[in-house]
Phi, psi and omega in degrees: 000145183287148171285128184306144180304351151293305152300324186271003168252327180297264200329309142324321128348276190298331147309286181351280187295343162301296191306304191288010194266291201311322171284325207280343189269352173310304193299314197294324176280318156001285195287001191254318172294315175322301184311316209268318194263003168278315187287327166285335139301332171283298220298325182304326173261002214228266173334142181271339193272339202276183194241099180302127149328031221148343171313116197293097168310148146336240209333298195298303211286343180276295196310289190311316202300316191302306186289312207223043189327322171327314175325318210246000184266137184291146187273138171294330174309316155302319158337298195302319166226031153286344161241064196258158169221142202229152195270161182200117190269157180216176192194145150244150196281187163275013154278311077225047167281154164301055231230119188270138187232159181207106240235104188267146185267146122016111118011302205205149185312132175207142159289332156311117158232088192273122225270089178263112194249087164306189174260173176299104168076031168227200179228159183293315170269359175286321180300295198259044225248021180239293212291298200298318172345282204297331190249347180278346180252026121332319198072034183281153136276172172220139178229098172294151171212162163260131167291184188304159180044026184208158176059204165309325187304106175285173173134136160309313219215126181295146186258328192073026184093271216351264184318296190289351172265354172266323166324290239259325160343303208296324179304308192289005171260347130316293196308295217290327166327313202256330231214339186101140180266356181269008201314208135227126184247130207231116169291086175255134189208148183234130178024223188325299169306349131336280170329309182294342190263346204271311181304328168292323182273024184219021146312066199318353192236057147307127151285160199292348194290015174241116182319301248173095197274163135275126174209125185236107168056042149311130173280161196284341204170144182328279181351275196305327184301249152046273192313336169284324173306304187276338171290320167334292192273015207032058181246138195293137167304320210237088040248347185320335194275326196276010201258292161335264191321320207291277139342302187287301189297303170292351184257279173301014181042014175235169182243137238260275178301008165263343176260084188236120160304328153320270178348293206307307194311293154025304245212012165330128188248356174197150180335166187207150172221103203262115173222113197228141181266122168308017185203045191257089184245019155269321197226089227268157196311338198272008175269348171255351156307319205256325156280002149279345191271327192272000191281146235226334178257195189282133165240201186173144184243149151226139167265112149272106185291117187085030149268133199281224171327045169122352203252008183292293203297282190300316176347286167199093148328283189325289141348286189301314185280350173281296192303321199281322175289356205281330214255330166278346186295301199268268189332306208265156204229082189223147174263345092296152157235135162318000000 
C-alpha cells in the first residue's frame, strides 16, 4: 500500500535528524581525535617527562659500547673536565623553579665570564664539555647553567628560548651581583640555547657587561623548526602545529611564533658570531643566512663544512676557535691571551 504523505515526511524527517545526529557525532569525534593527538604533540615536545623516540636506553647504549667502543670513546677535552671542580650556584625564576649554575673558575683572577646556554633535551655540562677547555685555557671563567627542565634544573616545560632567555636575564644579574658589577660577559649558545642567547641580545635591558653572543645554530623560531620537521616527515603543519601551540599557550604558557630570533637579532645590542654546520639537518643552515641578514649589529658568519646538528666545534676546532678569539681581540679588554 502506498505510503501516506505523512509517513513519508516523518520518514524523511526522521533521515534528516539521522544524518545530522551521524555528522555531527563524525565532527565531535573528528575533534576528540584532533584534541588528543595536538595534545600529544605538544606534551612529547614540550613536557621534561616524555619519551622522545630514538632516545638511546642504558641498555641499547651498553650495547652499542660493546659492538662499537670506538664510538664511545671520550675526547680529552672531556676527560679533561670531568675531572674539573666546579662551583655551584642555584637562582629561582619566576615560576618558582629552582635553577642551577655552574662556575668552573679561572686559573689566575679574570674579569671574563663566559655565560653557556645549551640545547634541547641536553645539559650545560654535557654542552659545554669540549668548548669550556677552550675558553679556561683563555684564562676565562666559565659559568654554565641547566635551563628550566633540563639537567639539575626543576620545571615541567621546555621553552624553546621563551622561558630560558628571561631565565638567564636573571642569571646575569646574578653573575653581576655575585661576581662585580664591573664583569665582562661573553654570550655562547647552542641550538637552542642558541635561540636563548639570541632572543637576549636583542633585549634592550641587556647589561653592558656583555661583549658579544656567540650563537651557533639557533632557529629563526619554534615555529619555522617545528614546521620544518614536520614537512620533513610529510606531515601537513596545519592543523596539527596550530593544535599543538594551542596547548603550548595555555599549558607552558608561550607561543611558538613569538619566540622569534629574527625580531630580536634586528634589534641586536652587542656584536653577534653566527656559526652553523653545512650539512645541519635538524636545524637546517638556510635559517642562518635570515638570521645574519637580519642583525642589526657588528657581525661575522662562519659555515662549517660538513657539520651537522650541534657538531661545528668538533668538527673543526680550529675554524671555530679563530673567529671566536678574531671577536675576543675586538671586543674584549684582557692583557692577554692564550
Amino acid at each position: 500500500m502506498p505510503l501516506h504523505a505523512n509517513s513519508r515526511k516523518v520518514i524523511i524527517m526522521n533521515a534528516v535528524e539521522i544524518t545530522v545526529i551521524v555528522v555531527a557525532a563524525v565532527l565531535l569525534l573528528c575533534g576528540i581525535l584532533f584534541g588528543v593527538v595536538s595534545y600529544l604533540v605538544f606534551y612529547e615536545v614540550i613536557a621534561r617527562n616524555s619519551k622522545i623516540p630514538g632516545k638511546m636506553d642504558a641498555n641499547a647504549k651498553k650495547k652499542m659500547m660493546e659492538t662499537n667502543p670506538e664510538k664511545f670513546l671520550l675526547d680529552p677535552r672531556e676527560e679533561w673536565l670531568n675531572d674539573q671542580t666546579f662551583e655551584n650556584y642555584s637562582i629561582t625564576n619566576v615560576d618558582g623553579n629552582k635553577l642551577k649554575g655552574y662556575l668552573l673558575k679561572a686559573d689566575e683572577p679574570s674579569d671574563v665570564y663566559v655565560f653557556g646556554s645549551h640545547g634541547y633535551r641536553c645539559w650545560g655540562k654535557r654542552e659545554f664539555r669540549l668548548m669550556a677547555k677552550f675558553y679556561h685555557d683563555l684564562g676565562f671563567n666559565v659559568f654554565i647553567v641547566d635551563h628550566q627542565a633540563h639537567g639539575e634544573s626543576e620545571g615541567k616545560y621546555i621553552g624553546f628560548g621563551s622561558h630560558e632567555s628571561r631565565d638567564a636575564m636573571q642569571w646575569l644579574k646574578f653573575m653581576t651581583d655575585t661576581f662585580g658589577s664591573d664583569i665582562q660577559i661573553i654570550l655562547h649558545g647552542v641550538s637552542m640555547g642558541c635561540a636563548t642567547v639570541m632572543m637576549m641580545s636583542g633585549n634592550p635591558d641587556l647589561p653592558k657587561n656583555v661583549k658579544f653572543t656567540v650563537a651557533d645554530c639557533g632557529y629563526t623560531s619554534p615555529w619555522a623548526e617545528f614546521d620544518y620537521q614536520l614537512k620533513n616527515a610529510h606531515v601537513p603543519t596545519s592543523p596539527l602545529l596550530d593544535g599543538a601551540n594551542f596547548f603550548n599557550k595555555h599549558i607552558a604558557k608561550y607561543d611558538f611564533k613569538k619566540v622569534d630570533a629574527v625580531e630580536s637579532v634586528s634589534h641586536a645590542q652587542v656584536p653577534m658570531l653566527f656559526i652553523h654546520g653545512t650539512k645541519d639537518d635538524f636545524v637546517p643552515t638556510y635559517m642562518v643566512h635570515e638570521l645574519y641578514d637580519a642583525c642589526s649589529t657588528d657581525k661575522d658568519l662562519l659555515l662549517v663544512e660538513g657539520a651537522g646538528h650541534a657538531e661545528s666545534y668538533p668538527t673543526d676546532s680550529a675554524a671555530y676557535e679563530a673567529k671566536v678569539k678574531s671577536f675576543i681581540d675586538k671586543y674584549i679588554a684582557v692583557e692577554s691571551k692564550a
